[in-house]
N, C-alpha and C positions, 0 to 999 in steps of 0.2 A: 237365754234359751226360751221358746214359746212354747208355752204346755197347753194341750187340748184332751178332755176327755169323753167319751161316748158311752151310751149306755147296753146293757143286752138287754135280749128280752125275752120272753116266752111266745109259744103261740095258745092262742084260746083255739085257734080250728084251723085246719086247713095244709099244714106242712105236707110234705110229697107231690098234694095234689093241686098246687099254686104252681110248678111246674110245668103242670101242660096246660094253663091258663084258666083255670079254676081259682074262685076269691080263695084267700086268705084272709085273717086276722092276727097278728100279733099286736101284743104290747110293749113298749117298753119299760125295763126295773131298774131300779136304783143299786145296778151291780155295774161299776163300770172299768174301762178301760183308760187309761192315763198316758199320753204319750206326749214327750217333750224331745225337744227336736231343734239343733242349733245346725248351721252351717258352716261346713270347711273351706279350708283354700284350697283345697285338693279335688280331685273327684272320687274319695273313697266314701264309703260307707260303714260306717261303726254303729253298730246295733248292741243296745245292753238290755236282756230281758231281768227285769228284775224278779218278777213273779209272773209267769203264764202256766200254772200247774205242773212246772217244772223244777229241775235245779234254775240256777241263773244262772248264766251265761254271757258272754261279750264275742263276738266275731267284727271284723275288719277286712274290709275286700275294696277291690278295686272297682270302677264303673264302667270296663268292660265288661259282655255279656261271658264271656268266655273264665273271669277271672272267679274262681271260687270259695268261700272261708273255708281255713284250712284253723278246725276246731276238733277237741278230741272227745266229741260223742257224733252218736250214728248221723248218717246221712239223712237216714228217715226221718229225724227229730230237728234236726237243721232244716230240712225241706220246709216241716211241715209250720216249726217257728218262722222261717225266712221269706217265704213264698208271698205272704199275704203283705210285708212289708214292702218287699221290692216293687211287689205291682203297684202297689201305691206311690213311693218315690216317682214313680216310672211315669204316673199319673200326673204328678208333681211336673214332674219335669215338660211333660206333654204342655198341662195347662199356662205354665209359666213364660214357654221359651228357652229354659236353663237347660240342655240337653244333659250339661256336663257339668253341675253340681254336683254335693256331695256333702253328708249328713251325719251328724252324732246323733242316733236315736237313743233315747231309753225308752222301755216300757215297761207299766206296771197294770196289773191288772186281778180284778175279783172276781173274774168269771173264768169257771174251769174251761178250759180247751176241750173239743168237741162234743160237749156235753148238752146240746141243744139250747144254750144262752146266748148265742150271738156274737161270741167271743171273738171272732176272726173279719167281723163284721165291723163291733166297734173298736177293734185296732186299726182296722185299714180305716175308717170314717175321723176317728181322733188321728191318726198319722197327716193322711192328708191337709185334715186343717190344720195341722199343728204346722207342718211345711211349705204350706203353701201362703201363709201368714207371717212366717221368719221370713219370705221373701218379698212382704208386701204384697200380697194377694190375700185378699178373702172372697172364697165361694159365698154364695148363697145355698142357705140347705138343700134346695132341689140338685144345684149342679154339683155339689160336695154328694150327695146319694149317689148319683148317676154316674161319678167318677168313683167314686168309693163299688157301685155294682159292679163295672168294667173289671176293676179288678178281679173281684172275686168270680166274676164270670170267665176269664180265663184263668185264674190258679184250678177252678175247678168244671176245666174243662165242659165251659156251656152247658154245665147243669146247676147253674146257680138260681136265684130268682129274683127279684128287686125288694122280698117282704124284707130281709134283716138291715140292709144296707140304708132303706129310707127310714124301716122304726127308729135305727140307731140316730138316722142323723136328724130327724124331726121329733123324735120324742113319745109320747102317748099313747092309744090305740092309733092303727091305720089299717086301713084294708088296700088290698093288693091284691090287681084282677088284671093279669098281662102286664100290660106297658103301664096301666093306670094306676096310681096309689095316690092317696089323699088320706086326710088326716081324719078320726069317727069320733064324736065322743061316745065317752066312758064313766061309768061309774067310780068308785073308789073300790077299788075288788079286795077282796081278802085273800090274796095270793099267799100260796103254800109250797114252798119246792121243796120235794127229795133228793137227793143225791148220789146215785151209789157208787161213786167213787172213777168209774171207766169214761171210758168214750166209744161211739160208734163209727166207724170206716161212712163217713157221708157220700162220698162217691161210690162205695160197692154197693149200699143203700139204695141209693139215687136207683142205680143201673140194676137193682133186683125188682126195684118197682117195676122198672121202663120193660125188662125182660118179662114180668108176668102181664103186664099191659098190653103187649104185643101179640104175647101168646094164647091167652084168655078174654074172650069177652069182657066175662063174669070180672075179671080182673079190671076191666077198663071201666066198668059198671062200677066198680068199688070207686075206684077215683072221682067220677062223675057224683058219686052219692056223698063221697067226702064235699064235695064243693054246694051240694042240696043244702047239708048240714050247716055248712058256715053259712048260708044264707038265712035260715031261719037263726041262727046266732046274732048275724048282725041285730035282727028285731028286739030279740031278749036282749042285746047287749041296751041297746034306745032305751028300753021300757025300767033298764036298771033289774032285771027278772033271775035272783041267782040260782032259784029252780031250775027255770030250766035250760038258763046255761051250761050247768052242768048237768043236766039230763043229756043234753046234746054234746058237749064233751063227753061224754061216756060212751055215747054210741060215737061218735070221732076216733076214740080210743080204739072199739071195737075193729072200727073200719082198716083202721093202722094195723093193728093185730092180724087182721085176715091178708092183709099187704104183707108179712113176715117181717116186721121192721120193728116190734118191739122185742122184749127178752124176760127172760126169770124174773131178773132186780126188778125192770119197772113195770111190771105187773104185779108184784106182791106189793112195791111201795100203793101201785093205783090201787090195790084190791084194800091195803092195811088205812089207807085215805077214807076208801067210801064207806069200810066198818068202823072208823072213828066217825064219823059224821058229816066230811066232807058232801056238798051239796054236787061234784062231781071232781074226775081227777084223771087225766090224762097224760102219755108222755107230750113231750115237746120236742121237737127239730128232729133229725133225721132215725134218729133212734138209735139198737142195737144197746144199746148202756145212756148214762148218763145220768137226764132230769126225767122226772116230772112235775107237772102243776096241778096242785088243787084250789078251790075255792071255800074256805071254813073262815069265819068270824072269830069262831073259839079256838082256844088251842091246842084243843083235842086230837087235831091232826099231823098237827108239829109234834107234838108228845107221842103217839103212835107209830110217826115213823122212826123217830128217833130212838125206839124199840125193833123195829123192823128189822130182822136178817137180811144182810147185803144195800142196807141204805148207810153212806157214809155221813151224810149232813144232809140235814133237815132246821128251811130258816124261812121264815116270812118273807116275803120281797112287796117292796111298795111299788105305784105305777111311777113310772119316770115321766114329769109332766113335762121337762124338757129335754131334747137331743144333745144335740153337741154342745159343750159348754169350755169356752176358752177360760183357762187359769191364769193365773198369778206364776 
């Protein structure tokens, strides 16, 4: 079996509005995704989730598009587990030549499912190279991103971006400005996430932004000022400056807020962050529930939310200095 695994990551600024071609910033943490991956003599597909914030499960299907797993939990939660694997194989397949191969996957993984970690990101990025390597092939990080985006740009329907997909597969801070991503340095940040347990619907997300964008100036001003903000971040991030990084993630926060894509949970976690002492704290990824990130040295802030109503987990996360990392 060849095992590969990738990392999530957070954003310092910019999610929603890296979309319509606005920088971004994320990082990537030391929470990863684990997928190993042996090939059949058949053309089926057997997928075993060991852990993706779910029960664990095993489905088995055939490599027609038509043939479906016939598993006894909802269609939604097969979809939502399956979707990000298949496009990859499918990737697999594309880059290889093997149309009609077929795969024992397992996966395990430390990052909750749509919680704004990157979760779906570094599955498809560790899948592919875990697959593409069982066949004698190895990408390079940039063509392993850009096959890894494809995916996730159709499971979700052309409203994806290329930030999660290159953090994952290259590692560290990156910015992501349209088609361009490249690699920034970074400091060693004192990352802080909270957790309150859910996840946010990232395509009705997506499409509540896109709807008040369309319909509001003042709305498409927001997004435009999201992208203002990441820009004066990059500089603070150069100069190592945690002031006011996180003064500018707060007002990042703000921006998100006035977009309606954050919630109760992580607005008490940001608010119970910046009253312990965090130097600033934001959600991350698409919102509605999930993460957030603060920036604290001490651990004043881990210990407050861990007190926090409606935060489930509250844990340091380190920056991940490298992407994808093939296993043993």
């Amino acid at each position: 079996m060849t095992r590969s695994s990738a990392p999530g990551k957070v954003y310092l600024f910019g999610e929603h509005a890296v979309v319509y071609g606005e920088p971004a910033v994320p990082c990537a943490i030391e929470r990863r995704a684990r997928v190993g991956v042996r090939q059949r003599d058949d053309g089926k597909l057997r997928v075993h989730a060991e852990d993706l914030s779910l029960n664990g499960f095993t489905v088995e299907y055939g490599a027609s598009p038509d043939d479906q797993p016939d598993v006894d939990v909802s269609a939604s939660l097969v979809s939502a587990a399956m979707g990000y694997v298949d496009g990859a194989i499918e990737q697999v397949r594309e880059v290889t030549g093997e149309g009609e191969v077929g795969f024992d996957v397992t996966i395990e993984s430390d990052i909750p499912l749509g919680a704004g970690l990157g979760s779906s990101a570094a599955v498809v990025v560790a899948a592919i190279d875990a697959a593409t390597r069982e066949l004698g092939v190895t990408l390079d990080s940039d063509e392993l991103a850009e096959r890894a985006f494809r995916t996730e740009y159709e499971v979700q329907d052309g409203q994806a971006s290329r930030a999660d997909t290159f953090c994952s597969a290259t590692g560290g801070a990156v910015r992501v400005e349209g088609d361009d991503c490249r690699a920034i340095e970074a400091p060693d940040l004192p990352i802080v996430i909270g957790f309150d347990g859910g996840a946010g619907d990232t395509g009705e997300l997506v499409a509540g932004v896109r709807g008040l964008r369309e319909e509001y100036r003042f709305a498409a001003e927001t997004v435009e000022a999201i992208g203002d903000v990441v820009r004066n971040g990059e500089d603070a991030l150069v100069d190592g400056d945690l002031e006011e990084l996180g003064r500018l993630m707060n007002f990042n926060h703000g921006l998100l807020s006035a977009l309606g894509v954050s919630s109760r949970s992580l607005d008490a976690m940001v608010w119970a962050a910046r009253g312990a002492g965090a130097t600033g704290a934001k959600l991350t990824g698409a919102g509605g529930g999930g993460c957030i990130v603060a920036l604290d040295p001490t651990e004043e802030t881990e210990t407050a939310l861990s007190y926090t109503p409606g935060c489930e987990d509250a844990f340091r996360a380190e920056l991940a200095d490298e992407g994808v990392k093939r296993l043993k």
